[in-house]
N, C-alpha and C positions, 0 to 999 in steps of 0.2 A: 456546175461542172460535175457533183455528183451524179446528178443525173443521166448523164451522156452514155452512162452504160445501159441505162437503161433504153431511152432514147433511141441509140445507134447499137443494140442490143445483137448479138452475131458477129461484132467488131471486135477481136480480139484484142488486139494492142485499145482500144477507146474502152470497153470493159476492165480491161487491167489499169489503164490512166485511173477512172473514176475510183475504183478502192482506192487508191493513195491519196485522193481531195479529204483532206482533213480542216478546219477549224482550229488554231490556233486553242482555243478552249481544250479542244478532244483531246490534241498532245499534251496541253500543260499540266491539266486537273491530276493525273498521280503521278508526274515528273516531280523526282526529290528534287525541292528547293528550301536555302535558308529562309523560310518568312518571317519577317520581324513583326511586329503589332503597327498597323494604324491607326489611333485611334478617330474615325471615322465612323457615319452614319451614311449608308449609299440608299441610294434604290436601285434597282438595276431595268432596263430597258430592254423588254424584248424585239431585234432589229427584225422585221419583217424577210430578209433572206436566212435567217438563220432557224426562230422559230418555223417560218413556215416553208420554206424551201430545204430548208436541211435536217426539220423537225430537234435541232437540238435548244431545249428548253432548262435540264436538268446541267449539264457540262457547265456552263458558265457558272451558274450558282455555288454548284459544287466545287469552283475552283476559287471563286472569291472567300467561299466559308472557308478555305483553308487560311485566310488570311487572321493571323491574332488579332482583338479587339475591331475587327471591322465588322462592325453593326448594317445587318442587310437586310431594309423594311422592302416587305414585299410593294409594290405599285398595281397599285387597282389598275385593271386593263392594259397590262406590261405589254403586252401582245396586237394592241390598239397601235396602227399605224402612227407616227410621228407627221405626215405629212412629206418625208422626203422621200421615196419611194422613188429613186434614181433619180431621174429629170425631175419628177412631176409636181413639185412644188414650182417646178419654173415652168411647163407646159399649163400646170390647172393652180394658180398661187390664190386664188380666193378656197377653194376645197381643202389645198394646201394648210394653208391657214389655218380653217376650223378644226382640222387634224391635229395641227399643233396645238391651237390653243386647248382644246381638250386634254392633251398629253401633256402643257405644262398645269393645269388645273390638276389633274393626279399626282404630280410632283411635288405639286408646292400641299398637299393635302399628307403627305407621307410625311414632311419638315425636314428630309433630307439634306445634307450638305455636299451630298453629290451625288449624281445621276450618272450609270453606268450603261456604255451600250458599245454590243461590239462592232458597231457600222460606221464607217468615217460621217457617208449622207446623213445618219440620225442624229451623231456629235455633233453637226455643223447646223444642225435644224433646231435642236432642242437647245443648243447653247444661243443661237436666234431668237427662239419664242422665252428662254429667261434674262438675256440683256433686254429684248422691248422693254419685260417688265418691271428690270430693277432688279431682280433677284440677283443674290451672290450665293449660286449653288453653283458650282464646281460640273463642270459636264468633261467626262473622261472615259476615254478604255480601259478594259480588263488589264492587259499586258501593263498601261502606264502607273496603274495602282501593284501588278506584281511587282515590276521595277522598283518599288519604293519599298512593297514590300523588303524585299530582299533585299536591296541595301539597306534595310533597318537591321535583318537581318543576320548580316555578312559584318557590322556594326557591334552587336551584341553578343560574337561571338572572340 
């Protein structure tokens, strides 16, 4: 939807729509919030609409690091499709597949105790490719880890 202005470019009200498409991430990262400490080890997952269609790579990071004692090991190849890429684990499930299992070989190589991504498709994919294999890494959103933050929080004060 960012794009639309660009896209439909000469559109006044669709140019004015597109600056207001924000990311969750973009509002929250310098929104005053009580964060309380998790202590927590993530890696965070870069979801293919966000890196590369909205090019935000830095926002998310930066909004997790405001979080006390949450430990953020970078993931080799964050940015390395997951395999769910809207349908297409369910149009191409063998490509699918290799995707993922690539993506959980980089997870489980970080030792993480949870994997962070901000796309429902890549939680639903990457919490997939770590039940096959038995892992008990925690696969989560931004928002569900600030929630806890903040009640840790909202807790401690």
């Amino acid at each position: 939807m960012k794009a639309y202005g660009h896209w439909l470019s000469g559109e006044a009200t669709v140019e004015a729509f597109a600056t207001k498409i924000k990311d969750v991430s973009e509002v929250l990262v310098d929104a005053e919030l009580p964060l309380g400490p998790l202590n927590l080890t993530a890696t965070y997952h870069d979801a293919c609409h966000l890196v590369h269609g909205q090019r935000l790579r830095v926002e998310p990071r930066r909004l997790l690091g405001r979080i006390p004692q949450l430990r953020l090991i970078p993931l080799p190849d964050s940015d390395l499709c997951c395999g769910s890429a809207g349908v297409y684990n369910l149009l191409e499930p063998e490509i699918a597949g290799r995707l993922l299992a690539m993506k959980v070989d980089r997870v489980v190589e970080t030792g993480a105790a949870a994997v962070v991504a901000g796309n429902p498709g890549c939680l639903l994919q990457i919490a997939k490719g770590c039940q096959e294999r038995g892992l008990s890494v925690e696969v989560v959103h931004p928002v569900t880890l600030l929630a806890r933050a903040t009640r840790a929080g909202g807790s401690a004060s």
